[in-house]
C-alpha positions as CSV (number, residue, x, y, z in Angstrom):
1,X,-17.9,28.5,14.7
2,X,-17.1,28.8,11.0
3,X,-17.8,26.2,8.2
4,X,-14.5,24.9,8.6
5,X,-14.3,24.5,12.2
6,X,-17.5,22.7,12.0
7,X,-16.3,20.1,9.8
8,X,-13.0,19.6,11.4
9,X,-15.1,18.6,14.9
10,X,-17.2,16.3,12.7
11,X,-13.8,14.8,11.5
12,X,-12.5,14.8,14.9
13,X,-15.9,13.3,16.1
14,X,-15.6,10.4,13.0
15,X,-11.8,9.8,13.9
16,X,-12.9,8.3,17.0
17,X,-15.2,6.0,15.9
18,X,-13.0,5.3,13.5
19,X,-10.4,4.4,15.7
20,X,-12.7,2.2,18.4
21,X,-13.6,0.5,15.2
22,X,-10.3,0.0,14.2
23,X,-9.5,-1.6,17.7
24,X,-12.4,-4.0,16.9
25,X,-11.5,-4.8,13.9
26,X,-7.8,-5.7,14.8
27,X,-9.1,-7.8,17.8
28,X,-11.5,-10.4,15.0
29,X,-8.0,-10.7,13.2
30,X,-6.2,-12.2,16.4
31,X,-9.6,-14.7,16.2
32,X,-9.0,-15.3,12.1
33,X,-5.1,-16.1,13.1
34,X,-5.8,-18.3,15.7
35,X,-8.0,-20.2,13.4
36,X,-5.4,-19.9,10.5
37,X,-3.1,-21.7,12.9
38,X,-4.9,-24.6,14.4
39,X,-5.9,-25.1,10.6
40,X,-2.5,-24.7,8.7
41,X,-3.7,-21.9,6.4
42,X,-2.2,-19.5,5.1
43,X,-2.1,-15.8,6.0
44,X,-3.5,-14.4,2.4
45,X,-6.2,-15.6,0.4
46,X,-6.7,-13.2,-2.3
47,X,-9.9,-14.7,-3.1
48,X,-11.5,-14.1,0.1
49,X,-9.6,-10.7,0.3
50,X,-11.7,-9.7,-3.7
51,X,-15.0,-11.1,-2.4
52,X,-14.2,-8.4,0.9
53,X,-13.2,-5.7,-1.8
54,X,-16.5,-6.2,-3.6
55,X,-19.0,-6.8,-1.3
56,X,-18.1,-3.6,1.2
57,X,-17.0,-1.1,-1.7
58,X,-20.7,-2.1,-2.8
59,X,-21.7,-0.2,0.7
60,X,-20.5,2.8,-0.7
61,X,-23.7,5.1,-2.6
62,X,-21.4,7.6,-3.8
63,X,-19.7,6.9,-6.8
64,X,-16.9,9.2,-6.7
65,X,-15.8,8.1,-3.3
66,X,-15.9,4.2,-4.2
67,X,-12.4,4.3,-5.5
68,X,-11.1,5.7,-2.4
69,X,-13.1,3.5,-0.5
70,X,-11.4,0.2,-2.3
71,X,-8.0,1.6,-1.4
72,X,-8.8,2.4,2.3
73,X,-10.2,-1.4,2.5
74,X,-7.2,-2.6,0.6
75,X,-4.7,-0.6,3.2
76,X,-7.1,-2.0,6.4
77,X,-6.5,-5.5,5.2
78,X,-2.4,-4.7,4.3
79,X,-2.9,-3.8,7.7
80,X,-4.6,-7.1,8.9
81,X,-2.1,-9.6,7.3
82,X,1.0,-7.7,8.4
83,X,-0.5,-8.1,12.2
84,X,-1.5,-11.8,11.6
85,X,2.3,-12.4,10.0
86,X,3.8,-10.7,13.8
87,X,1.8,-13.1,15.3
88,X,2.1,-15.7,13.8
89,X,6.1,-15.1,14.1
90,X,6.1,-15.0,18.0
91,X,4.5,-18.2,17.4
């Protein structure tokens, strides 16, 4: 297997975690909704979305990939509120 090859299975391998996390992930926002519900609050909170930004991009040791990582979180939670809003909506 060439160096190529190699690093495709890793990506392959890290796409599936990626994805079971993914699943997890989107399963603790039908728990925030919920609670956004019974509490009448509303779907963003861009202070609680900054404090996310800065505390996990803070996770990330190297540099050049911490820009990257900001916009990957900033897409996951686009992600999160669009969900929340279809749920709330069938509501």
């Amino acid at each position: 297997m060439n160096k190529i090859e190699k690093a495709r299975v890793k990506i392959n391998e890290i796409d599936r975690e990626i994805a079971s996390l993914f699943e997890e992930r989107m399963k603790a926002v039908e728990d925030v909704i919920s609670y956004k519900i019974e509490n009448n609050l509303p779907i963003f909170d861009e202070k609680r979305e900054q404090e996310v930004i800065k505390k996990n991009s803070s996770l990330i040791q190297e540099e050049k990939y911490k820009k990257y990582y900001v916009e990957f979180i900033q897409m996951m939670m686009d992600i999160s509120k669009k969900y929340q809003k279809e749920i709330l909506e069938k509501k």
